[in-house]
N, C-alpha and C positions, 0 to 999 in steps of 0.2 A: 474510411471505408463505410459505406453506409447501405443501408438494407435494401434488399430492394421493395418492391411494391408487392411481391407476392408473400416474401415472407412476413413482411408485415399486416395484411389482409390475413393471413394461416395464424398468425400469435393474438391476433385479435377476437379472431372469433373461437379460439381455445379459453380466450380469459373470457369472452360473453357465456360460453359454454359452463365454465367451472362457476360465471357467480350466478349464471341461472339455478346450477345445481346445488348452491351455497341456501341460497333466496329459498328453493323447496325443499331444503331443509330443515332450514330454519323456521317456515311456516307450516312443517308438520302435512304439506302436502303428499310429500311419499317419506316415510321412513324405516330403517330397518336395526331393528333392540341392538341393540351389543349383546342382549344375554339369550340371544338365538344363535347372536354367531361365536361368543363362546362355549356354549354349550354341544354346537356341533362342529366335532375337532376337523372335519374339512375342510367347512365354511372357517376358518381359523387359520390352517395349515394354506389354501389358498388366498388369505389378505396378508398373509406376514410374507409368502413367494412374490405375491403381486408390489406390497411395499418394499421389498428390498429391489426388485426389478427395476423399480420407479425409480429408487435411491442411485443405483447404482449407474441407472442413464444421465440421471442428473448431474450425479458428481462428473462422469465423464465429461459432460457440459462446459463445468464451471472447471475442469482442467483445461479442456482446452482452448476457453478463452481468456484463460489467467496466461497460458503458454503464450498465444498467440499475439496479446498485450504484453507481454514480458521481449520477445522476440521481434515485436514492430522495429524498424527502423526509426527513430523520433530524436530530437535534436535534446537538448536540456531544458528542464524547466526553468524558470528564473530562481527561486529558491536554489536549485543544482549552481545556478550560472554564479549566484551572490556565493557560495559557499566555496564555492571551487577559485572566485577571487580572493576571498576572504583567504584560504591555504594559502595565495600565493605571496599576499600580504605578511601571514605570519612569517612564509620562509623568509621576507625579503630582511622582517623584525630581527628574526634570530641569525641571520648571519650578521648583520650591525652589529648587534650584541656582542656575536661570538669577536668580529675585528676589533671591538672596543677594549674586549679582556685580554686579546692577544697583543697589543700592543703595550710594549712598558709603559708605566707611568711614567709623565714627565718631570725630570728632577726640578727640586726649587730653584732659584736663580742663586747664585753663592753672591753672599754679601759684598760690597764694595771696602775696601779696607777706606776709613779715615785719616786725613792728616790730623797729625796736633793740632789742641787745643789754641785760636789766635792767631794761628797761623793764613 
């Protein structure tokens, strides 16, 4: 399944948008104290409502495309494919095994009696 053209044009220019606003950050072109917005418990009480809002879309996100990965229809990986021969291998091992213990041991061959000596 693969994106299409719009939503990938919308996810691109949300990342040009955030490192725009990373870049004027970081160069002190607009900034605003932490100790203005913790000093006023508004400006406080609305970034902690606005980060958990964020948090809490996000995680939704990353549920649903864990779901939607989990739930694909998808054949085995080769790793799945070798391991799942690999079981079938051991079982084929220990039932040998298992017929090899089930079976009595085979008796020695009973000696042949000798005639006398010379004879």
């Amino acid at each position: 399944m693969k994106p299409s053209r719009a939503v990938l044009i919308l996810w691109s220019c949300v990342l040009i948008a955030l490192v725009v606003l990373e870049l004027a950050e970081v160069t002190h072109l607009f900034t605003f104290p932490i100790s203005e917005v913790v000093a006023d418990p508004f400006s406080l009480l609305i970034s902690l409502i606005f980060t958990t809002i964020v948090a809490f879309i996000g995680a939704i996100f990353v549920g649903i495309f864990i779901t939607a990965r989990i739930l694909q229809p998808r054949g085995f990986t080769p790793f799945e494919e070798e391991m799942l021969q690999m079981r079938a291998e051991v079982r084929e091992v220990r039932r040998a095994v298992e017929d090899l213990r089930g079976a009595p041991p085979a008796a020695p061959p009973e000696p042949r009696p000798r005639g006398p000596p010379g004879r």
